[in-house]
Legacy VTK file of the C-alpha trace (Angstrom):
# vtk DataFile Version 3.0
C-alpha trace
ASCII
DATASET POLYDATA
POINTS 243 float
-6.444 -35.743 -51.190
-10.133 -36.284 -50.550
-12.187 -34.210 -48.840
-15.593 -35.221 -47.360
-18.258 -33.815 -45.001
-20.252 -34.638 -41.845
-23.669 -33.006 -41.326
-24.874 -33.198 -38.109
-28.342 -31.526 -37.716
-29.260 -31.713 -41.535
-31.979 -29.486 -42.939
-33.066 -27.193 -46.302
-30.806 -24.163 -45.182
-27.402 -25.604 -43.888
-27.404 -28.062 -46.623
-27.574 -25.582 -49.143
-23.716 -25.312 -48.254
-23.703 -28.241 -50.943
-23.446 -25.476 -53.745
-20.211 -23.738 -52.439
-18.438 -27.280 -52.723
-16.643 -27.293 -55.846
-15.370 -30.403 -56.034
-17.003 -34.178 -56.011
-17.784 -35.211 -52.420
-19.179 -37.450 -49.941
-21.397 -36.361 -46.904
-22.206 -37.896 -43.966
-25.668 -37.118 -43.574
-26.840 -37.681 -39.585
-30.230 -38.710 -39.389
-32.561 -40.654 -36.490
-34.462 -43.331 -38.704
-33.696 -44.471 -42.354
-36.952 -42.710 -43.635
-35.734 -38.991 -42.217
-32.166 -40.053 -43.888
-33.844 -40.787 -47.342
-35.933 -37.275 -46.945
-32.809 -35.184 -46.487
-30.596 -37.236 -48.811
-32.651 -36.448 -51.502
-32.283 -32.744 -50.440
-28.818 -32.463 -50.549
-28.298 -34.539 -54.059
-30.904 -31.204 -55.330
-28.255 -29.287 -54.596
-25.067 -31.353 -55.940
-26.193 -33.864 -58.573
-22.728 -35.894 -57.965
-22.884 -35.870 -54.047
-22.355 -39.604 -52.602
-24.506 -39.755 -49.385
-24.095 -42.314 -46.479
-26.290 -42.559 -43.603
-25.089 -41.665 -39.997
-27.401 -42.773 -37.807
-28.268 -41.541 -34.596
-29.389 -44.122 -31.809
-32.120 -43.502 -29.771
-31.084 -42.779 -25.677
-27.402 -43.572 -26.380
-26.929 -41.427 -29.440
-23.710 -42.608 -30.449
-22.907 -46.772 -30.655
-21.301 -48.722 -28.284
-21.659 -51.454 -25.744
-23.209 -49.222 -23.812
-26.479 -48.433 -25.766
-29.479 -50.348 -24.623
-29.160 -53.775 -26.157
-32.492 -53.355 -27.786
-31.762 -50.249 -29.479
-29.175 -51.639 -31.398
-31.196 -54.496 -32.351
-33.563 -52.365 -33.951
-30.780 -50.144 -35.476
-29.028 -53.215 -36.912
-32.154 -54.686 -38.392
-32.691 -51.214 -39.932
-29.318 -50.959 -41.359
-29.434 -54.275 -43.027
-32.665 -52.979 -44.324
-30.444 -50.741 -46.544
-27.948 -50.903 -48.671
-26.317 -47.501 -48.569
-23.051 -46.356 -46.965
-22.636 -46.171 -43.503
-20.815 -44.406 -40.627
-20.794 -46.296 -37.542
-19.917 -43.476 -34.749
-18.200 -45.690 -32.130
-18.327 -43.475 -29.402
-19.412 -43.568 -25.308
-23.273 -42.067 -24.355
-23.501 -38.791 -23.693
-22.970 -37.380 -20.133
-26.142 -36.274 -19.642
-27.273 -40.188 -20.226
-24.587 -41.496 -17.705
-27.414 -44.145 -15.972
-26.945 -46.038 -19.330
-23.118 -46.965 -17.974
-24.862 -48.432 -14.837
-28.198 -50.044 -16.298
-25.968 -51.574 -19.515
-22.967 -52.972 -17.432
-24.353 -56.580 -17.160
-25.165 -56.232 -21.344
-21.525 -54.934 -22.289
-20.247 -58.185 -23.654
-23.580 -59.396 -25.513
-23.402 -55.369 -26.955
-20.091 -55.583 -27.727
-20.754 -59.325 -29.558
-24.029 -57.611 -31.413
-21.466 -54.700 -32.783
-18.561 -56.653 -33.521
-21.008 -59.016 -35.556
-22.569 -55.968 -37.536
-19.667 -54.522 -38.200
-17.843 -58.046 -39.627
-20.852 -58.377 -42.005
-21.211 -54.714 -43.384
-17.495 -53.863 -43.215
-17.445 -53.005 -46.996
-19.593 -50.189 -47.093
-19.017 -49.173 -43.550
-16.370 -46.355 -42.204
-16.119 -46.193 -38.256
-16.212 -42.880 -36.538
-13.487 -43.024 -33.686
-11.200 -41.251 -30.940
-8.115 -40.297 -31.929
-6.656 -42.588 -29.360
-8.749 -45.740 -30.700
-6.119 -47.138 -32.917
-3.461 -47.242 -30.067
-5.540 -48.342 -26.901
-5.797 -51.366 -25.945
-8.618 -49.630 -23.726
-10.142 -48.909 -26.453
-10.905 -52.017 -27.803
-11.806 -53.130 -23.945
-14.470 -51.015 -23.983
-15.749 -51.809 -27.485
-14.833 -48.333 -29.522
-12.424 -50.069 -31.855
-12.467 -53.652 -33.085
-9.778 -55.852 -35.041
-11.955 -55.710 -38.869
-10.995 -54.570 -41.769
-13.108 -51.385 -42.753
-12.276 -47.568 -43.108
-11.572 -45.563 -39.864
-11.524 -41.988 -39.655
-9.644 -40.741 -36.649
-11.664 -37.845 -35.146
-8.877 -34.904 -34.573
-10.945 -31.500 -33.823
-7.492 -29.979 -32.619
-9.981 -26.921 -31.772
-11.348 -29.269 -28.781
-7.800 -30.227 -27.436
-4.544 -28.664 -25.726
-1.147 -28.236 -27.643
-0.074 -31.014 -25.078
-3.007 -33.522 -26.585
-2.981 -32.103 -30.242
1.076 -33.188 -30.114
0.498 -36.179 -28.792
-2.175 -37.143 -31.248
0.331 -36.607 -34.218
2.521 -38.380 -32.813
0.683 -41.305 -32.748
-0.408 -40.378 -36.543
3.545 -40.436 -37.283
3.971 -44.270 -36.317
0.586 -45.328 -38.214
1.983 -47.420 -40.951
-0.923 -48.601 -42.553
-2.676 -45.991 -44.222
-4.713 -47.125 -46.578
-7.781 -48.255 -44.343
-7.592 -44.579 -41.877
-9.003 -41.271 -42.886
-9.009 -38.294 -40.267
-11.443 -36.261 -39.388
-10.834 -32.693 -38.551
-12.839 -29.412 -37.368
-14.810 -28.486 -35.933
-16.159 -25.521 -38.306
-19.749 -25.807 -36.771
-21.027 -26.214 -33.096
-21.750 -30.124 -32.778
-24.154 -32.025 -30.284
-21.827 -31.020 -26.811
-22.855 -27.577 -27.590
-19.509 -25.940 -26.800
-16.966 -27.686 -29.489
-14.914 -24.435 -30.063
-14.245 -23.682 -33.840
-11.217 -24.509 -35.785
-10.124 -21.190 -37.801
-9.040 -21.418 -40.898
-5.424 -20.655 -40.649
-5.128 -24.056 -38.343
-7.394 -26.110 -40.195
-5.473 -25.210 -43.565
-2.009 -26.423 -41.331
-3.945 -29.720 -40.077
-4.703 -30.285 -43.496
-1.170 -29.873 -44.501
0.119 -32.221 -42.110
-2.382 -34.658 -42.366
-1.119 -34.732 -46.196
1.875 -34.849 -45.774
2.009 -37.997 -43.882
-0.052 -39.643 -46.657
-3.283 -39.587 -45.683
-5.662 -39.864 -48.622
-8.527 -38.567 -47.075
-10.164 -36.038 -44.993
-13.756 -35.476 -43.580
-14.350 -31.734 -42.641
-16.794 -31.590 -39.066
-19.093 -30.404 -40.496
-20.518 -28.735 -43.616
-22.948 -25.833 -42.419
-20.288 -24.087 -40.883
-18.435 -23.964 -44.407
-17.654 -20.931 -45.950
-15.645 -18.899 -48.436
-12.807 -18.728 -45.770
-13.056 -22.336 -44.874
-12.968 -23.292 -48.797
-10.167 -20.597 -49.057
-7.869 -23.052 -46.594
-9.100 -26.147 -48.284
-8.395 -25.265 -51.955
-5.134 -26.729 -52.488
-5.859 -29.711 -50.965
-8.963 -31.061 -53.851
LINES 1 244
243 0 1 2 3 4 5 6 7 8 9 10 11 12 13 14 15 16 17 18 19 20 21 22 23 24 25 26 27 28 29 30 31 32 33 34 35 36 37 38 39 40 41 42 43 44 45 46 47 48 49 50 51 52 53 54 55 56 57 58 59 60 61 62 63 64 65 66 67 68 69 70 71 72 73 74 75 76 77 78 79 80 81 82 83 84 85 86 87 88 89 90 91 92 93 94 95 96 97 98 99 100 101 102 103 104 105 106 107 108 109 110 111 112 113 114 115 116 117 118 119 120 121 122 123 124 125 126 127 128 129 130 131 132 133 134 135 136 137 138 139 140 141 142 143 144 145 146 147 148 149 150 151 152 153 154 155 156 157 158 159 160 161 162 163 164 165 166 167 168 169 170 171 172 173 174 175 176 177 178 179 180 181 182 183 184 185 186 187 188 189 190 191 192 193 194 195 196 197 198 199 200 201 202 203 204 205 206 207 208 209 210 211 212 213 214 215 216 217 218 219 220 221 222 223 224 225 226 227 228 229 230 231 232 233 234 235 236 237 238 239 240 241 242
């Protein structure tokens, strides 16, 4: 199976973590504007000469994508991204709370959002994978609301079974029991690191190593870890039989 990374808040020290991977990887390197991307990117390939990098890129007022970002800022972010040719991860998830006036003010944009992302995605879908909720792939909601669309590109399925109740956690493997196809969905698990909320508790090692065995043996091909500066030797202890 193989095992990727998210980074978050990327800087010298956290992705130093680069040198306790021992295996060939892909991170997902957050960053606010292609420039600050290509700045840390070339940071963390000084630490693992083999590292693939894609760009996760953070939108301005929204923070994550989705018909309810301002209209413009995705403009802007789309423009950039075609600027590029590297690797993307598309986060398809809602505004943060504390920007909750963006569900009012971008209510009457949802649609012509939802058209801009759906067009984005269709063109770029070969080097794109979609960030999404672990209840994306079996809501029609979620497609309502823009957070999962009908294209063929990689999904990872965020599962931080830290973050959820043994009611939710069963629920969501479930629902990974009756995926058939595969072959297009990674799943992402954690979280070994505090994220943007602030309070994501962590995942300990003991449950992500038995996440990781389910997730494998359901035949799942790939995992990405959330996220790398909270890896360490008992983190890489859990995922060594799995690379």
């Amino acid at each position: 199976m193989r095992l990727e990374f998210y980074e978050e808040f990327p800087n010298k020290e956290n992705l130093k973590k680069l040198k306790l991977i021992p295996f060939p990887t892909k991170l997902f390197l957050a960053s606010r504007s292609l420039a600050d991307f290509k700045k840390y990117e070339k940071i963390a390939k000084s630490y693992k000469k083999d590292l693939e990098v894609a760009y996760w890129p953070i939108v301005p007022n929204s923070y994550w994508i989705s018909p309810f970002s301002n209209t413009q800022d995705l403009v802007n972010l789309f423009k950039e991204l075609n600027s590029t040719k590297h690797t993307l991860l598309i986060d398809l998830e809602l505004p943060l709370r504390k920007n909750w006036k963006l569900y009012l003010k971008n209510i009457f944009y949802f649609r012509k959002n939802r058209r801009l992302i759906k067009k984005f995605l269709e063109q770029n879908k070969a080097r794109i994978t979609t960030a999404e909720y672990p209840f994306a792939f079996v809501s029609n909601f979620m497609k309502l609301l823009g957070l999962n669309y009908k294209i063929n590109y990689e999904r990872s399925i965020m599962w931080y079974s830290s973050m959820m109740s043994r009611k939710v956690n069963n629920l969501i493997k479930k629902n990974f029991q009756r995926l058939k196809n595969k072959e297009n969905h990674s799943v992402s698990l954690g979280t070994t690191a505090i994220g943007v909320l602030g309070n994501e508790p962590k995942i300990s090692p003991a449950q992500l190593k038995e996440d990781l065995e389910f997730i494998n043996k359901l035949g799942f091909k790939k995992v990405i870890i959330f996220r790398l500066e909270g890896i360490n030797k008992e983190y890489l202890n859990a995922l060594k039989n799995f690379f």
